[in-house]
C-alpha positions in Angstrom: 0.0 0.0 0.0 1.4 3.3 -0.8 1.5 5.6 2.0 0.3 10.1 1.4 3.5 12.0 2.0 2.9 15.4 3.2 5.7 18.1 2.7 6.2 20.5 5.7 3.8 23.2 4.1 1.1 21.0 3.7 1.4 19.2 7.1 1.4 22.7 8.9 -1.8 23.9 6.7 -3.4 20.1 7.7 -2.5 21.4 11.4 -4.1 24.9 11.2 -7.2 23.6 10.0 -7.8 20.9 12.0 -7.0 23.6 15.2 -9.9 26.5 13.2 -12.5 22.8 13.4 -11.2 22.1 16.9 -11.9 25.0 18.5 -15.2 25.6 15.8 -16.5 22.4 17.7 -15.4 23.3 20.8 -17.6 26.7 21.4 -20.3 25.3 19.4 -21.0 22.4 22.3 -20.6 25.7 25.1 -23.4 27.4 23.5 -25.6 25.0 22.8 -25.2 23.6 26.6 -26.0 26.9 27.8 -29.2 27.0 25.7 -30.3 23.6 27.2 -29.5 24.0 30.7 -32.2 25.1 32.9 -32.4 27.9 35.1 -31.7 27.7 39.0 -33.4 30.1 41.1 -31.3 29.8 44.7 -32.8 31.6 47.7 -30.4 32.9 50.3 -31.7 32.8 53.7 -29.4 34.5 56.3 -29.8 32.0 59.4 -29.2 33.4 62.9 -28.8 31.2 65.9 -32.1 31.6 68.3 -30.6 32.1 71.3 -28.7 34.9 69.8 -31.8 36.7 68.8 -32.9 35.6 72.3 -30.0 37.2 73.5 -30.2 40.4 71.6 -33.6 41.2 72.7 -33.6 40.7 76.5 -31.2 38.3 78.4 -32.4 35.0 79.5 -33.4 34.8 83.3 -32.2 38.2 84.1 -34.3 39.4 86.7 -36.3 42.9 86.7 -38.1 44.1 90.2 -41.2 45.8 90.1 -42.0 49.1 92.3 -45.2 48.0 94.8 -48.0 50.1 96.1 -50.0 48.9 99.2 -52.6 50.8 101.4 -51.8 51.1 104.9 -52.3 48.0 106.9 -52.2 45.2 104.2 -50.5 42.2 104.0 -47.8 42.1 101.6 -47.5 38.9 99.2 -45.1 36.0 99.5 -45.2 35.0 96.0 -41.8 35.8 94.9 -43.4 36.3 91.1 -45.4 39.3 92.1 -42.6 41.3 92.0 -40.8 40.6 89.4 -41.5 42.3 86.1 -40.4 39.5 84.0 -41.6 36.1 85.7 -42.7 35.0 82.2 -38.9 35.1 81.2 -37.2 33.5 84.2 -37.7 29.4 83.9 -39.0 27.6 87.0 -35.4 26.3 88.2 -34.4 29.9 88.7 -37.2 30.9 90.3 -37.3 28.1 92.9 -33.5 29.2 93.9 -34.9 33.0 94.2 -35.3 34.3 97.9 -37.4 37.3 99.1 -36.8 39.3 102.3 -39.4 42.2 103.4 -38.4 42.9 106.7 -37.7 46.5 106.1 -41.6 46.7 105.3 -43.5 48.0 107.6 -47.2 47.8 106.4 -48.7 49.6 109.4 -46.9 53.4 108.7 -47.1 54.9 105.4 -43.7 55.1 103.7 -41.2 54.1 101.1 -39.5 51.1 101.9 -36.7 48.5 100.2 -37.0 45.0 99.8 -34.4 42.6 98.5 -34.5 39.3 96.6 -31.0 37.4 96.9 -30.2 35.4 94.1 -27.0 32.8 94.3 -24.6 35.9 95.6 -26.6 38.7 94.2 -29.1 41.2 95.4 -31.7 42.7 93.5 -33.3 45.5 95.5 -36.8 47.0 94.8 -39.4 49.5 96.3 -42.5 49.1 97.9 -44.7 51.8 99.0 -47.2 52.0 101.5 -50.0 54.5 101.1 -52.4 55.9 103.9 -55.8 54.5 103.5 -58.0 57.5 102.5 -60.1 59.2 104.8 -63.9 59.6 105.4 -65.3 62.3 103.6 -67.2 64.0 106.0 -68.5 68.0 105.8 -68.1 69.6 109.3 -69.4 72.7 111.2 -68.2 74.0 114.1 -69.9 75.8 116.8 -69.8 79.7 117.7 -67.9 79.0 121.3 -68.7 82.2 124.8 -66.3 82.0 126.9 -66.0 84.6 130.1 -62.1 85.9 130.8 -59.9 82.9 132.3 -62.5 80.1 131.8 -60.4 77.0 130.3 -61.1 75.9 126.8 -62.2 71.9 126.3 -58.8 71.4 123.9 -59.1 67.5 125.8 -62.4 67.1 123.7 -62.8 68.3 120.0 -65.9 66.5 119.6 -67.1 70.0 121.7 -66.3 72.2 118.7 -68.7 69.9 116.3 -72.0 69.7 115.0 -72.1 66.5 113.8 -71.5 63.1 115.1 -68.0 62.2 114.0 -66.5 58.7 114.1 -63.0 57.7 116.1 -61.7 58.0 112.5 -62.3 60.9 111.2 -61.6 62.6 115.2 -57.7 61.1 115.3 -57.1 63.0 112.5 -58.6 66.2 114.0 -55.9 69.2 113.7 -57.1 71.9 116.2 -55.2 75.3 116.1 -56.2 78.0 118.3 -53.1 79.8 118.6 -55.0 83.2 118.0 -57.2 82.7 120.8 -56.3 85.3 124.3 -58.4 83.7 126.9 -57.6 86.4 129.1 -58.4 89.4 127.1 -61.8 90.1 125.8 -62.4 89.9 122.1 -63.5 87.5 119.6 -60.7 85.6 118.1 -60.7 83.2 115.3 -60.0 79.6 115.9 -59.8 76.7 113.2 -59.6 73.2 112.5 -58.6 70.8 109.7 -59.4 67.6 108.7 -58.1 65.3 105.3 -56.6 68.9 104.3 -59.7 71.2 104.2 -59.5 73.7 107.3 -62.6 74.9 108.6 -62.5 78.4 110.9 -65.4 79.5 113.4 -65.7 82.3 116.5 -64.6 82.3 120.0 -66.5 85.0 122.1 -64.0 86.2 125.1 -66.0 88.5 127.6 -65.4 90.4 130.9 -67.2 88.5 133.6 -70.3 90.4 134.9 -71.8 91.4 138.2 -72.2 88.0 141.0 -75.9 87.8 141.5 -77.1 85.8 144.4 -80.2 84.4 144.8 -82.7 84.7 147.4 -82.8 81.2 149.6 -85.8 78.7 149.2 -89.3 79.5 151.3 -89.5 76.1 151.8 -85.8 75.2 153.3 -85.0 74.2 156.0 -83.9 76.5 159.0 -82.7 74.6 162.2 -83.2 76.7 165.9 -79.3 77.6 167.0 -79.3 74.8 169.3 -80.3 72.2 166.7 -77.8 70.6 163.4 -79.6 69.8 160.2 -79.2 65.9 159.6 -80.7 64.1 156.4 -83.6 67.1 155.8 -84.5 67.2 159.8 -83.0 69.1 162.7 -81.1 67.2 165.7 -81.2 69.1 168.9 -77.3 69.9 170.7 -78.9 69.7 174.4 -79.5 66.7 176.2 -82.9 66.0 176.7 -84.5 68.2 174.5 -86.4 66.9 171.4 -86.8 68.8 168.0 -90.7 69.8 167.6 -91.3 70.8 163.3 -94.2 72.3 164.2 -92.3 75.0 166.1 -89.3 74.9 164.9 -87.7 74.1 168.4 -85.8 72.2 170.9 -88.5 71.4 173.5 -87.8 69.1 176.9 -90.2 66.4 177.2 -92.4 68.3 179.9 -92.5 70.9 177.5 -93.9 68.7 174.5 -96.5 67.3 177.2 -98.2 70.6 178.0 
């Protein structure tokens, strides 16, 4: 068999050409891949651990106290989740290992006062705040008080400077001021009292004494002879042997109330 010699020219053209096909081939099978392969929509979803978010917004069992208000004379709750703000946050292991003290309360005087809840080696320190228990509301009128120079005012008994009927209640918190009142010098003088913070004001009449009148004895009393006591409505003669005769009015022997 005779075998195709190429000279050098034609070999290199033979090489060129089959390279131009090559790469003809080549970019031909890229393009028509891409045509045929289908689109992939990919979704990106940025994950976060939970607990950081967790974190980020408010700190696992981190404990918040409330501020308390009480009235006066109330009993103050044990449950330890009544005063925290955030029991809802705190899991049930922490808040059995939670201790509350309240000795600094006292519920019977109106005040600001501290408690504590100790937690492992911390304190936590919030406020409670007992409030007076509001008042009666009551309307009073006081009375137009005479008085003559030197007679004592009843300052023992307010109840006299009243109207009305008041209740234990309202008369402990009776403020009586009557620190323009001159008991010794006539005049009228202005004296006040107060009561859940309304002050009520009235008139107290100073005069000079007047004249001593004395009054003529009784027609009917009693007037024992000199020799004679009075004993239990009856006279009782001094002498010995003599008798007391009403009818006479004297102390009579007994031969004398004979004849």
């Amino acid at each position: 068999m005779n075998k195709i010699r190429f000279t050098t020219k034609q070999t290199r053209i033979l090489s060129i050409t089959l390279g131009i096909w090559g790469a003809f081939l080549v970019i031909s099978g890229i393009i028509i891949n891409t045509q045929n392969k289908p689109i992939i929509q990919t979704n990106y979803t940025l994950k976060v651990d939970r607990k950081k978010i967790e974190i980020a917004q408010e700190k696992t069992n981190e404990i918040k106290l409330k501020d308390l208000e009480i009235e006066i004379n109330t009993p103050i709750s044990v449950n330890i989740k009544d005063y925290l703000e955030n029991a809802d946050k705190i899991n049930e292991e922490t808040l059995k290992n939670l201790k509350l003290d309240t000795s600094r309360v006292n519920i019977n005087e109106a005040n600001t006062y501290q408690y504590i809840i100790n937690y492992k080696k911390k304190k936590y320190i919030g406020n409670i705040i007992v409030k007076p228990k509001p008042l009666p509301k009551v309307t009073l009128t006081l009375k137009e008080i005479n008085l003559t120079i030197g007679e004592a005012l009843s300052l023992d008994n307010p109840r006299a400077f009243i109207k009305e009927d008041i209740s234990d209640e309202v008369y402990n918190n009776l403020i009586l001021d009557f620190s323009k009142v001159k008991q010794n010098i006539a005049g009228t003088y202005d004296y006040y009292i107060t009561y859940n913070g309304i002050t009520y004001q009235q008139k107290i009449n100073v005069k000079e004494k007047g004249p001593t009148i004395i009054t003529p004895k009784d027609n009917n009393e009693l007037i024992c002879p000199n020799d004679a006591t009075k004993e239990n409505e009856t006279c009782v003669c001094t002498t010995e042997g003599k008798v007391y005769d009403k009818t006479t009015n004297e102390c009579k022997t007994e031969s004398q109330n004979i004849s």
